[in-house]
C-alpha positions as CSV (number, residue, x, y, z in Angstrom):
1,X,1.3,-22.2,7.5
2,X,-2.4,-21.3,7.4
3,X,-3.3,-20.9,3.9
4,X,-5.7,-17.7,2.9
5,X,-7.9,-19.8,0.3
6,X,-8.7,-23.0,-0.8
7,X,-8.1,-24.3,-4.6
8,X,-11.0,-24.5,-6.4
9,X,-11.7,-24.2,-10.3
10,X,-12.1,-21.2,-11.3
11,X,-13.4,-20.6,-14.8
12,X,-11.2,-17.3,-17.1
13,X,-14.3,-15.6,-17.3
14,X,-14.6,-16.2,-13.1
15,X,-11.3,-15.0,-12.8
16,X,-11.5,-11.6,-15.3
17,X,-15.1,-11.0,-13.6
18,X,-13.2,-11.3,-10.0
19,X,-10.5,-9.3,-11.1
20,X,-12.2,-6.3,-12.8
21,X,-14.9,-6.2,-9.4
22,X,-11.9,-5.8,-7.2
23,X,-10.8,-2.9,-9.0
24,X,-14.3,-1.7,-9.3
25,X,-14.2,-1.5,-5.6
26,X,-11.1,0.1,-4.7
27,X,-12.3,3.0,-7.4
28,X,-15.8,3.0,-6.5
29,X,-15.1,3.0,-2.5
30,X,-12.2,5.6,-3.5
31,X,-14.5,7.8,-5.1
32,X,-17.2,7.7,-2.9
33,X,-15.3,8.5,0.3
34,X,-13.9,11.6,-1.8
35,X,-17.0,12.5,-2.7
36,X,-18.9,12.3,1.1
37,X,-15.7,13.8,2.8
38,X,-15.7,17.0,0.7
39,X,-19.5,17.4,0.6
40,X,-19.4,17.5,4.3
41,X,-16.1,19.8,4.6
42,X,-18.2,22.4,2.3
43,X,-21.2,22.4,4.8
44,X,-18.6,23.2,7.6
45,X,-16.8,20.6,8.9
46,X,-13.1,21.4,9.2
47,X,-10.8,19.9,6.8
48,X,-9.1,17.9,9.6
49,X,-12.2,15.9,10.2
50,X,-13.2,15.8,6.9
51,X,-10.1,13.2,6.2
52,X,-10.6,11.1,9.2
53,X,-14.3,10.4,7.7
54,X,-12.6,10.4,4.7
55,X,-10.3,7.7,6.0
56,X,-13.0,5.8,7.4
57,X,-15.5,5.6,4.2
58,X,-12.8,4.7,1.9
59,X,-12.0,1.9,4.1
60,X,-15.5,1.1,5.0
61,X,-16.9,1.2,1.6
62,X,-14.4,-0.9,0.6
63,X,-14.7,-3.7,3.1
64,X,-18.4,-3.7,2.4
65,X,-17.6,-3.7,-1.3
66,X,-15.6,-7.0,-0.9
67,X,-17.9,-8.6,1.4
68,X,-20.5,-8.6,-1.4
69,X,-18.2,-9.6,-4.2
70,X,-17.3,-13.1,-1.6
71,X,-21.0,-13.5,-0.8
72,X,-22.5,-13.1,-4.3
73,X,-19.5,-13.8,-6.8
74,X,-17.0,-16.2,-4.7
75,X,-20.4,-17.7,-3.0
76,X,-17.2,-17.5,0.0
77,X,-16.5,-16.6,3.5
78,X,-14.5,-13.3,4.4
79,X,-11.5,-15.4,5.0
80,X,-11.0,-16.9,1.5
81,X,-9.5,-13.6,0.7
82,X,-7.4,-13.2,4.3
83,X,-10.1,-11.2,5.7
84,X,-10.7,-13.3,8.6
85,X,-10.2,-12.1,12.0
86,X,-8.0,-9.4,12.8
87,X,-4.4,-10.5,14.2
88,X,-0.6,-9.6,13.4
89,X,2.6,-11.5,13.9
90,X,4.7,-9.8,16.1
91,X,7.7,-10.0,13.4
92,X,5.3,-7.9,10.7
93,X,4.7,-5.4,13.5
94,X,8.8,-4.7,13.9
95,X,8.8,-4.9,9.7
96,X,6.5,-2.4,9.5
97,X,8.5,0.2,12.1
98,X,12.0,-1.3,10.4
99,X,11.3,-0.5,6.8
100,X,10.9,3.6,7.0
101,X,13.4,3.4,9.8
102,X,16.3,1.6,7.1
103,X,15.1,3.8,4.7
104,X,15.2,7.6,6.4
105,X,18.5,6.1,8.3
106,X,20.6,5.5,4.4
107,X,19.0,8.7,3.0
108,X,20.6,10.1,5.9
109,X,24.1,8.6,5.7
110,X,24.4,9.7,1.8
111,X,24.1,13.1,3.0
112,X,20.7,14.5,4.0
113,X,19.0,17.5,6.6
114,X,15.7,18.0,7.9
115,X,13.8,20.7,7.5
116,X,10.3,21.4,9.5
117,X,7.8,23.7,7.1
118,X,6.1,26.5,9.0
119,X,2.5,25.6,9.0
120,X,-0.8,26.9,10.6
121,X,-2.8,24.9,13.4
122,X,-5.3,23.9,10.9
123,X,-2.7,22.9,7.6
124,X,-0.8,21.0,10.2
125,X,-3.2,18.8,11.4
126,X,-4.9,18.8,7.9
127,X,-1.7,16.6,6.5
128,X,-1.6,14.8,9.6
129,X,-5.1,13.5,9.6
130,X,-4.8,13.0,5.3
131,X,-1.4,11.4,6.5
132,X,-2.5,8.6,9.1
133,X,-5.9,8.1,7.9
134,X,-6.4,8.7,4.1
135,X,-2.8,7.4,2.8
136,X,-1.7,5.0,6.3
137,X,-4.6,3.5,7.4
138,X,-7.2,3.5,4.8
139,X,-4.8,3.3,1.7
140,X,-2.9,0.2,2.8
141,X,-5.9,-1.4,3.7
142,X,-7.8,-0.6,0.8
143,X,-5.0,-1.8,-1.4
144,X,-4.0,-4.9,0.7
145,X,-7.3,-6.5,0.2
146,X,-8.1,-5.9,-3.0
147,X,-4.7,-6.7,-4.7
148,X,-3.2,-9.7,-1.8
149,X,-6.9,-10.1,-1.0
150,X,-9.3,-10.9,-3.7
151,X,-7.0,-10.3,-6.5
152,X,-3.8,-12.7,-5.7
153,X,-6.7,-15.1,-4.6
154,X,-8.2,-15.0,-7.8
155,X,-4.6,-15.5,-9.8
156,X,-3.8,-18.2,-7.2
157,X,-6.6,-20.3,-7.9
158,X,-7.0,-19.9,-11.4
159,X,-3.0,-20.0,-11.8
160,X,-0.5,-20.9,-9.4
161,X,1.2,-19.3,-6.5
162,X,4.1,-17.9,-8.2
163,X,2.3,-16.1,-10.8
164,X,-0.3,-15.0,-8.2
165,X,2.6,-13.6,-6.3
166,X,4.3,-11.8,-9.5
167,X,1.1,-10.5,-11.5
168,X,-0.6,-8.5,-9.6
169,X,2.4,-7.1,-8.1
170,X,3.0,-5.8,-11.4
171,X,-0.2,-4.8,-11.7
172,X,0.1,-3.3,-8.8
173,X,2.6,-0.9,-9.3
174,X,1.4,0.0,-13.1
175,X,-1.2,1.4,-11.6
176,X,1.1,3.8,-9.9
177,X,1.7,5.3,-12.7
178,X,-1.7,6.8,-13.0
179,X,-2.3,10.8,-12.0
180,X,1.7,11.1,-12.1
181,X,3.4,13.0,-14.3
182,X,6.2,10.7,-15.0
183,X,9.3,10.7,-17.6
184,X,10.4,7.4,-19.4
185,X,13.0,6.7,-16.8
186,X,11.1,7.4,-13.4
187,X,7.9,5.2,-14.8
188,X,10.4,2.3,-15.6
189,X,11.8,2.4,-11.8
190,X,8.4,2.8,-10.3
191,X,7.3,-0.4,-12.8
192,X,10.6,-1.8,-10.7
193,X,9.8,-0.5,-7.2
194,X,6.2,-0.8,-7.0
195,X,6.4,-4.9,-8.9
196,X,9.2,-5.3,-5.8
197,X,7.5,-4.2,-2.8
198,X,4.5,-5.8,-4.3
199,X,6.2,-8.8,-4.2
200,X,6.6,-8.2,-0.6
201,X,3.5,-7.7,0.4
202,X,2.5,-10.9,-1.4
203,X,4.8,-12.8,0.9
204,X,3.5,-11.2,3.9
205,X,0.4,-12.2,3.3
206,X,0.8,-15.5,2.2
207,X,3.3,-16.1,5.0
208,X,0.9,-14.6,7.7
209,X,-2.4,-16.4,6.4
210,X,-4.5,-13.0,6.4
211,X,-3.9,-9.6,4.5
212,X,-3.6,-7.8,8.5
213,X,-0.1,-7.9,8.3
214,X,0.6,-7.2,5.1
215,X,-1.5,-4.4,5.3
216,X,0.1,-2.9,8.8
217,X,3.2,-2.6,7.0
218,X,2.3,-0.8,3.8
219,X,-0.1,1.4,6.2
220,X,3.1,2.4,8.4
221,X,5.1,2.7,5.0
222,X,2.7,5.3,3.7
223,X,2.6,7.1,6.8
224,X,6.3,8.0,7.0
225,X,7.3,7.6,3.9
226,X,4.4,8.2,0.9
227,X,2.1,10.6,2.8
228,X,2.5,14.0,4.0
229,X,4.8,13.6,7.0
230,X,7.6,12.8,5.9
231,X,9.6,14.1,2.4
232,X,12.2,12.4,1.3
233,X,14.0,14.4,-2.1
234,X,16.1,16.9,-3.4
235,X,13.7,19.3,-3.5
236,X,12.0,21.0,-0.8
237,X,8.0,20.0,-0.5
238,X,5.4,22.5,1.2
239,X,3.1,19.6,0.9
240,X,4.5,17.9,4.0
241,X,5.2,18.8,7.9
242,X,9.0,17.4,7.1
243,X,11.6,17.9,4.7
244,X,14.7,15.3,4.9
245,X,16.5,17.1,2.1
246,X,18.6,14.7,0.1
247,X,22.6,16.1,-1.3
248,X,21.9,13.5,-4.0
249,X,20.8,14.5,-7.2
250,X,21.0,11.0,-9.0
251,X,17.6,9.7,-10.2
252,X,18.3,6.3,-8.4
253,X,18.8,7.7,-5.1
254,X,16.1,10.2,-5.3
255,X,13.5,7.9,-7.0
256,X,13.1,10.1,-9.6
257,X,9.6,12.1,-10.5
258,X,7.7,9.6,-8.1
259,X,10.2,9.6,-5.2
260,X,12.2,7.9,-2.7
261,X,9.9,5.0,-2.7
262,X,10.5,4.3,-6.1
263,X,14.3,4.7,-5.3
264,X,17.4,2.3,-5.3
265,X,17.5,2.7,-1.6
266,X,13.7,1.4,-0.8
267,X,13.9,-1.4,-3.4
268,X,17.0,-2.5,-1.3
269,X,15.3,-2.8,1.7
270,X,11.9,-4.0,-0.1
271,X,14.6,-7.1,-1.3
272,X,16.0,-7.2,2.1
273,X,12.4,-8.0,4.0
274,X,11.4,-10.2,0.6
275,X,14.8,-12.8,1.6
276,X,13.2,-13.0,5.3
277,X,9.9,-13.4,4.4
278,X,10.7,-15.9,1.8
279,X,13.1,-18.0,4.1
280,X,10.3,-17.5,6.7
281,X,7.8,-19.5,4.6
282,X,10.2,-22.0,3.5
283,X,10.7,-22.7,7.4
284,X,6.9,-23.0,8.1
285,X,6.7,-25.5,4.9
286,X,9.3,-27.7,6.1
């Protein structure tokens, strides 16, 4: 297996000053794109187009971002924190279909009907472009390579693998929590879910020696499932071109206030994907 840095020492305040940048620069980027995409939808570009460029500086920005932090901070190459050349293992690529596909396919089977929302031209293609390029393509870069990228990095060298697989999963999906209104109950399942899949992504990665895969599959995840294609919930969403309208009513099923990705049924398959990837990487060891 093709390892995605090389052990070094790393001093704490190294490894604080790595940590905090990487978050600097998923906010920053974040922000920015925001920021450029509506100033250019309020000189007359439509809203559509708007979140492609939206897509495209978030993700941008963000790449730059990094490549300064390596260069100046890491004094590293790109591929210290998997960013080396793009490629994906075929067995991601059917991961990263299977996972929405197991998911929509039990929510189903415990009693479930879709629902299309009537929507303009322009509102439909509005979620559709916020869908595949804001949350899909942009978002799981974005957050593949700065938490599996330069942050599990950072823990790994300054640590060990296991807490640099662990950590900043749970940082990960703490961070979740913020701009949701959440009760006690949904926040604890979403500090489950999110430290889970997480998890998942971290093996991914460290199984696939760059963050590409890891970050195909939580891009395809957020398409289907997080984004605005696809609602998965008790309740009726206008927010989204689907409704799969769940007879459930149990928090566990439904996810609670965050959703079905927080739910019992995603952290099954989140655990189901974790076993493969976890005998995958014992096989390449041996």
């Amino acid at each position: 297996m093709k390892k995605i840095s090389t052990k070094r020492e790393v001093t704490t305040l190294h490894f604080v000053l790595m940590v905090l940048l990487a978050i600097a620069v998923l906010a920053v980027s974040q922000g920015l794109a925001f920021l450029l995409g509506d100033l250019l939808v309020k000189i007359g570009l439509p809203q559509a187009v708007g979140n492609v460029l939206i897509g495209i500086f978030y993700a941008g920005l963000t790449y730059l971002g990094i490549s300064i932090v390596c260069r100046r901070v890491l004094k590293q190459p790109l591929k210290v924190v998997g960013l080396d050349r793009f490629r994906i293992k075929k067995f991601w690529l059917f991961t990263a279909i299977a996972m929405p596909f197991f998911v929509l396919l039990i929510a189903m089977g415990i009693g479930g009907k879709w629902q299309m929302n009537v929507l303009t031209t322009g509102k439909f293609w509005e979620l559709l472009t916020a869908d595949v390029f804001i949350f899909g393509m942009a978002g799981g870069f974005v957050e593949e390579a700065v938490f599996r990228g330069v942050i599990m990095t950072s823990f790994s060298e300054r640590f060990n693998r296991p807490v640099a697989v662990v950590v900043p999963s749970v940082i990960f999906g703490a961070l979740h929590i913020i701009g949701n209104d959440l009760d006690l109950g949904s926040i604890i399942q979403l500090l489950i879910a999110g430290t889970v899949v997480g998890i998942l992504f971290s093996l991914i990665t460290l199984e696939s020696g760059s963050i590409w895969s890891s970050a195909l599959v939580h891009g395809l995840w957020n398409i289907v499932i997080g984004g605005s294609l696809i609602h998965v919930g008790p309740a009726v969403s206008s927010n989204t071109i689907f409704n799969l309208i769940l007879k459930a009513k149990s928090f566990l099923l439904t996810g609670g206030d965050f959703g079905i990705e927080a739910s019992l049924i995603s952290v099954i398959v989140y655990l189901l994907f974790i076993l493969l990837a976890w005998k995958m990487l014992r096989s390449a060891k041996k």
